[in-house]
C-alpha positions as CSV (number, residue, x, y, z in Angstrom):
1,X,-39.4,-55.9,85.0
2,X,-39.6,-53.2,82.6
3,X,-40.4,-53.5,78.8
4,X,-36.5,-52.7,77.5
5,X,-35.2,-55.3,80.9
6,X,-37.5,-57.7,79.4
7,X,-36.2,-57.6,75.8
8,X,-32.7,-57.5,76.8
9,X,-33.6,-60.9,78.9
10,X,-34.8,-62.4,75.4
11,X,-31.9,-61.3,73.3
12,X,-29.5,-63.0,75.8
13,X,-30.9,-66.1,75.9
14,X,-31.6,-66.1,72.4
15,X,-27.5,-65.7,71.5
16,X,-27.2,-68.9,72.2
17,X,-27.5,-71.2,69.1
18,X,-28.7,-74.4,70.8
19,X,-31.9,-72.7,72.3
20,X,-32.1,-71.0,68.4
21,X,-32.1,-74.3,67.0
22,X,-35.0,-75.7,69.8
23,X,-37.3,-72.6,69.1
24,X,-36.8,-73.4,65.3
25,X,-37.9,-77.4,65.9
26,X,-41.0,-76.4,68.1
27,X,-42.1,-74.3,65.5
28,X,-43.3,-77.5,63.9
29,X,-44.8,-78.6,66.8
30,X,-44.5,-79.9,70.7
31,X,-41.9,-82.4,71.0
32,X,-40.6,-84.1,74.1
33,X,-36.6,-84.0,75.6
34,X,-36.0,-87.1,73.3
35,X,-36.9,-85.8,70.2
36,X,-34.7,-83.0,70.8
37,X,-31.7,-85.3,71.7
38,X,-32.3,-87.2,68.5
39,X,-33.1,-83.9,66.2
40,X,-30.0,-81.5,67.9
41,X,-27.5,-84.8,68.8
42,X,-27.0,-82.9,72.0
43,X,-27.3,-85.4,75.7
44,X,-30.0,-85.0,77.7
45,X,-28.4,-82.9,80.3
46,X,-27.8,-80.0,77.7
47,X,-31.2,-80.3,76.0
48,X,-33.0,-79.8,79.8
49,X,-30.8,-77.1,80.8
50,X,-31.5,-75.1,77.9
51,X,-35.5,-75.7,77.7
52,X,-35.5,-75.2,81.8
53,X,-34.2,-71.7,80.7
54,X,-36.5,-71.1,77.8
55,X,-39.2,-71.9,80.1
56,X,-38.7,-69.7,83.0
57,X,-38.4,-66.8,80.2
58,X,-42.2,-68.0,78.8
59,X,-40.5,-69.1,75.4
60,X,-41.5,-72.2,75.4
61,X,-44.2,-74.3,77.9
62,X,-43.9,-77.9,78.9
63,X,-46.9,-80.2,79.6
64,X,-46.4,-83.5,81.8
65,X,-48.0,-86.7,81.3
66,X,-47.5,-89.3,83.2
67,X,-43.4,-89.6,83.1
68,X,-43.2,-87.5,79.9
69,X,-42.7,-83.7,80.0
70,X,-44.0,-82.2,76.7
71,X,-42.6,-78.7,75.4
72,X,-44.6,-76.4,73.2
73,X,-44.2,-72.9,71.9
74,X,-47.0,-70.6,74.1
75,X,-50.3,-70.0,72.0
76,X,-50.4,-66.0,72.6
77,X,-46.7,-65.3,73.5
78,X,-45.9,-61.8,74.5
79,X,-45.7,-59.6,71.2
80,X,-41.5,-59.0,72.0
81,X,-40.9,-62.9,71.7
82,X,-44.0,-63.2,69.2
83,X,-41.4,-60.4,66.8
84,X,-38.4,-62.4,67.7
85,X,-39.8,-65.5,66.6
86,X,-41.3,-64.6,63.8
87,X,-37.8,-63.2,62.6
88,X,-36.2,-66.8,63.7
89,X,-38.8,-68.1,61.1
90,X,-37.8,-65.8,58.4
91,X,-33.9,-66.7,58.9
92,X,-34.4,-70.0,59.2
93,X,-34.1,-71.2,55.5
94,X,-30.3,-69.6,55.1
95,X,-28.8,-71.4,57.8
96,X,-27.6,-75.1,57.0
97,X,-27.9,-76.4,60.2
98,X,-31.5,-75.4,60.6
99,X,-32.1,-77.6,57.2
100,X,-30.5,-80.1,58.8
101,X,-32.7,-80.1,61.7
102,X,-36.1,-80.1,59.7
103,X,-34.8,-83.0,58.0
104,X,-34.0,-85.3,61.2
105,X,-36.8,-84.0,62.9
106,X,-39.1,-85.2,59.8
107,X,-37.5,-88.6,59.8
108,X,-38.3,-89.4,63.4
109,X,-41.2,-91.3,64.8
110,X,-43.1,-88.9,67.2
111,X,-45.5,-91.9,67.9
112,X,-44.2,-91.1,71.6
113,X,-44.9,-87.9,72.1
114,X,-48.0,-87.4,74.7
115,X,-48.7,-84.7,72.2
116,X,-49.5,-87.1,70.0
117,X,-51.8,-89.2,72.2
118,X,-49.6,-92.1,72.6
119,X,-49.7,-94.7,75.1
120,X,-46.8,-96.1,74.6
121,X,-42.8,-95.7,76.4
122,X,-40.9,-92.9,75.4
123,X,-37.3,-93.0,74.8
């Protein structure tokens, strides 16, 4: 896929808000499908579908341990998504519901997370 096929590939999937709002909530950190339920209020089904399609585009990775499937922003994305996140970071502050994710997502207990070494259930 060419360099200009590519981009166009990451400016479509990022018009939709709900994958906006999950690139903005990894940039704190990995989180697993429940967290984002909990920060986004979206069901499970929508959550997946959108990470499953953030994945296959190199957005975002996901780990599994055990039954938990942890997603992550990559370590050295490609410089295009590297520029487009970077600008979702800088936009961030001026959109309300963004706010409003940081502060669910700081109220929640991530003690489940496999990111965060736990050993206990999840969800």
């Amino acid at each position: 896929m060419s360099a200009r096929m590519r981009l166009a590939k990451l400016h479509r999937l990022l018009a939709d808000p709900t994958r906006l709002r999950i690139l903005r909530v990894l940039q704190a950190g990995p989180l697993c499908v429940c967290h984002f339920q909990a920060v986004l209020r979206e069901p499970q089904v929508k959550v997946s579908k959108h990470l499953a399609a953030l994945r296959a585009a190199k957005l975002v990775v996901a780990t599994r341990s055990g039954q938990w499937v942890c997603y992550a922003l990559p370590e050295r994305p490609e410089p295009a998504a590297a520029a487009l996140l970077a600008g979702l970071e800088a936009c961030a502050g001026t959109e309300a519901v963004f706010r409003q994710d940081a502060a669910r997502l700081a109220k929640l207990d991530l003690g489940c997370s496999p990111a965060a070494g736990a050993r206990r259930g999840c969800c």
